[in-house]
C-alpha positions, -999 to 999 in steps of 0.1 A, spaced: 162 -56 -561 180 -89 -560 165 -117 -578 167 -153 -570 174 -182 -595 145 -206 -584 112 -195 -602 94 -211 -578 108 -192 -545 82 -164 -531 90 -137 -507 64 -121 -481 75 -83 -471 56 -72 -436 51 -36 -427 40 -39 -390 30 -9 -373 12 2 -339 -22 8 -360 -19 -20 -391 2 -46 -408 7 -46 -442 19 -73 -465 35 -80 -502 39 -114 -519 60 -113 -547 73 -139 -570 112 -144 -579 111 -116 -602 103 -94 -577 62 -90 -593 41 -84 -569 12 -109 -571 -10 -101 -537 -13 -81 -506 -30 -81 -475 -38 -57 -448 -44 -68 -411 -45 -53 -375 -18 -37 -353 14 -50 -349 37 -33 -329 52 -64 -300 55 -34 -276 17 -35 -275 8 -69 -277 31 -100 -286 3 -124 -297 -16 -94 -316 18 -89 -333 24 -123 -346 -13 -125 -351 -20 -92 -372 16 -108 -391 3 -142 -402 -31 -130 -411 -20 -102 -434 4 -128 -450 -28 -157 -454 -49 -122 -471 -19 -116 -494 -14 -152 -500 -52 -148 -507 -54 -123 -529 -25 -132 -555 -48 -167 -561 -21 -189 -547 -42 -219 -536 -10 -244 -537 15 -221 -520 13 -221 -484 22 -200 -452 60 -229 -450 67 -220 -493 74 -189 -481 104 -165 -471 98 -133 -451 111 -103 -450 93 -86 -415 99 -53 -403 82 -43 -372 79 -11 -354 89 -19 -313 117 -44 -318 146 -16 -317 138 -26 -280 161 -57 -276 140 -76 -256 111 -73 -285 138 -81 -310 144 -112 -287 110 -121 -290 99 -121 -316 132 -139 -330 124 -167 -308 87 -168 -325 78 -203 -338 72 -188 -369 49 -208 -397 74 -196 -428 97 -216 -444 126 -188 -431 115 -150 -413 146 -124 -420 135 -99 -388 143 -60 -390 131 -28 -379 106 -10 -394 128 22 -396 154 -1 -416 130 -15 -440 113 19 -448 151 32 -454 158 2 -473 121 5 -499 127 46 -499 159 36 -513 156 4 -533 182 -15 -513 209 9 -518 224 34 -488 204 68 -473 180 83 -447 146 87 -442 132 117 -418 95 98 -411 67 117 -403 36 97 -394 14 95 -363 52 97 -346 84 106 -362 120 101 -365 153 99 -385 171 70 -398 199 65 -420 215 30 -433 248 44 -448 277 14 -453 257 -11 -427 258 13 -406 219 20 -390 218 54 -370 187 67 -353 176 104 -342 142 104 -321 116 79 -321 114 79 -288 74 78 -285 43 99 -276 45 120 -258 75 129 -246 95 121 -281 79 119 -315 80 157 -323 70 175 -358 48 144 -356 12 140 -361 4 127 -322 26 160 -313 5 185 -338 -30 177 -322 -13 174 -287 1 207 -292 -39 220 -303 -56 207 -273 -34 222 -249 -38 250 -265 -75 251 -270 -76 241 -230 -54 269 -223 -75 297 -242 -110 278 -229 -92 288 -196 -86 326 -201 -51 315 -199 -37 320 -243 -58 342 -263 -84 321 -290 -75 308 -324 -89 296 -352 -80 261 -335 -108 265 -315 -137 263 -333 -119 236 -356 -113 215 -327 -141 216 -306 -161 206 -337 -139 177 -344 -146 169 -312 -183 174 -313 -175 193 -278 -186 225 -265 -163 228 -233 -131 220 -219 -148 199 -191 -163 183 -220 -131 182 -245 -109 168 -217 -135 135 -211 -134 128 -248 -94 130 -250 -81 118 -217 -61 84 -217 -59 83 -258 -31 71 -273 -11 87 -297 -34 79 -333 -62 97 -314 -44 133 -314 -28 126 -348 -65 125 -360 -61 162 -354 -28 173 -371 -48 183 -401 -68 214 -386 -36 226 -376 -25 226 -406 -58 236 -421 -56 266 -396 -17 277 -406 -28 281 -440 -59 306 -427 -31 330 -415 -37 320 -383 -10 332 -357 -7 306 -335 -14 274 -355 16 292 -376 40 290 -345 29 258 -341 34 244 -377 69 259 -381 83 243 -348 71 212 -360 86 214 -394 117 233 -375 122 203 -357 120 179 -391 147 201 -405 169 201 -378 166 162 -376 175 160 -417 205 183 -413 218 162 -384 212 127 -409 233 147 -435 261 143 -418 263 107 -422 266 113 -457 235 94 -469 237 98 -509 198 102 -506 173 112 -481 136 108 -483 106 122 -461 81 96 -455 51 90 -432 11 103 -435 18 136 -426 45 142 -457 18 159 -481 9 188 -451 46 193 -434 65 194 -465 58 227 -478 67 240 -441 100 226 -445 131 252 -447 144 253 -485 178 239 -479 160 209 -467 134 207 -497 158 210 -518 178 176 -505 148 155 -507 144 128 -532 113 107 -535 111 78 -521 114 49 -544 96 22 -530 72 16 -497 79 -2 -466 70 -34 -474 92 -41 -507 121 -25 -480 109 -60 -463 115 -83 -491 149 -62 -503 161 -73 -468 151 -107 -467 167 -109 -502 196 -94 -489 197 -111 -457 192 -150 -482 219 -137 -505 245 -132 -473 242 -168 -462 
């Protein structure tokens, strides 16, 4: 990371996402002192949520590093935030009367390129309650997917336990023979029926079915037939989108996102054996940027 020649200078990195914000205060020798984690803050869903969830998980941070003299204005941020590849959101929330003493805004699929990477050039395939591929190679940002639940966002965790219920539905139905799925789900669930099953999951949004990626997973590893087919097109998808980021010659490329630990294995070899870890999280990708973005002007 870059360092800055004032002691005294403090940067905040923001992780905003549709289901929490997460922030990092760290010093001018890049040490982290404090963080702070707050509610949602995707603009897409909620503008004053956003810059709510962003100024109240930078006061916890602020908070929890002991700070009492520094305030909200001392401060330079770094904020990446899921929703403002949209231009208008971008547009937004640049035009937010922000309370730091300068706000460096970027997309959250940049900044978790930029931590996975320590500031220096790749791709990252993310694999979360959505997913997609990203790659920052020579200031160049290029994007695969992402394009939400649920008609985007597959090989995600939304998509796995979208892809059980209509399956469970189906075979309730007489329609797909049973699966070990079933009796997973429908205990999840705490349901007995699909009259019953479709009253608990109608109108939920995306983190609701990712809930259920897991037992899919859980279910693959039983042997069972179709949570295999369903676990391998998933994983076949997240392949396909890393070979496709290869060929914008990323020196590394990471897999990040809460469903790494279960999809990973599933991946095909080639793949695997690309993968480097990712070096830092999210939020540091925040303060590398703002850093970046300070040392540019």
């Amino acid at each position: 990371m870059l360092s800055s020649s004032d002691n005294k200078e403090f940067f905040l990195g923001i992780d905003g996402g549709g289901s929490k914000c997460k922030a990092i205060l760290v010093d001018a020798s890049n040490n982290i002192l404090g963080t702070g984690i707050s509610g949602p803050a995707n603009p897409l869903h909620g503008y004053e949520q956003a810059i709510n969830s962003i100024t109240e998980s930078a006061e916890l941070a602020i908070k929890d590093a002991g700070l009492k003299a520094v305030e909200l204005k001392d401060i330079v941020a770094g904020v990446g935030l899921a929703g403002v590849n949209l231009p208008a959101l971008f547009e937004q929330m640049s035009n937010w009367q922000h309370p730091f003493k300068q706000m460096f805004l970027a997309t959250d699929l940049l900044i978790a390129c930029l931590g996975a990477h320590n500031g220096q050039d790749g791709a990252v395939m993310i694999t979360g309650t959505g997913s997609c591929g990203f790659s920052y190679v020579n200031g160049h940002p290029y994007t695969l997917g992402g394009h939400g639940f649920p008609h985007g966002d597959k090989g995600s965790g939304a998509w796995f336990g979208f892809q059980a219920a209509n399956h469970v539905l189906m075979s309730l139905d007489g329609l797909k023979a049973g699966s070990l799925i079933n009796q997973k789900l429908l205990a999840l669930l705490k349901v007995s029926d699909g009259l019953e099953m479709v009253e608990t999951i109608a109108g939920k949004p995306a983190a609701f079915y990712a809930k259920m990626a897991n037992l899919v997973f859980d279910a693959a590893e039983e042997g069972d037939e179709v949570a295999l087919e369903i676990v391998k097109e998933g994983a076949g998808y997240i392949s396909g989108i890393a070979r496709q980021l290869e060929k914008q010659n990323p020196p590394r490329i990471s897999l990040i996102g809460g469903l790494t630990p279960r999809i990973l294995p599933w991946l095909d070899q080639d793949v695997k054996n690309k993968l480097a870890e990712p070096l830092c999280p999210p939020e540091v990708g925040s303060v590398i940027y703002a850093q970046q973005q300070l040392a540019l002007l």
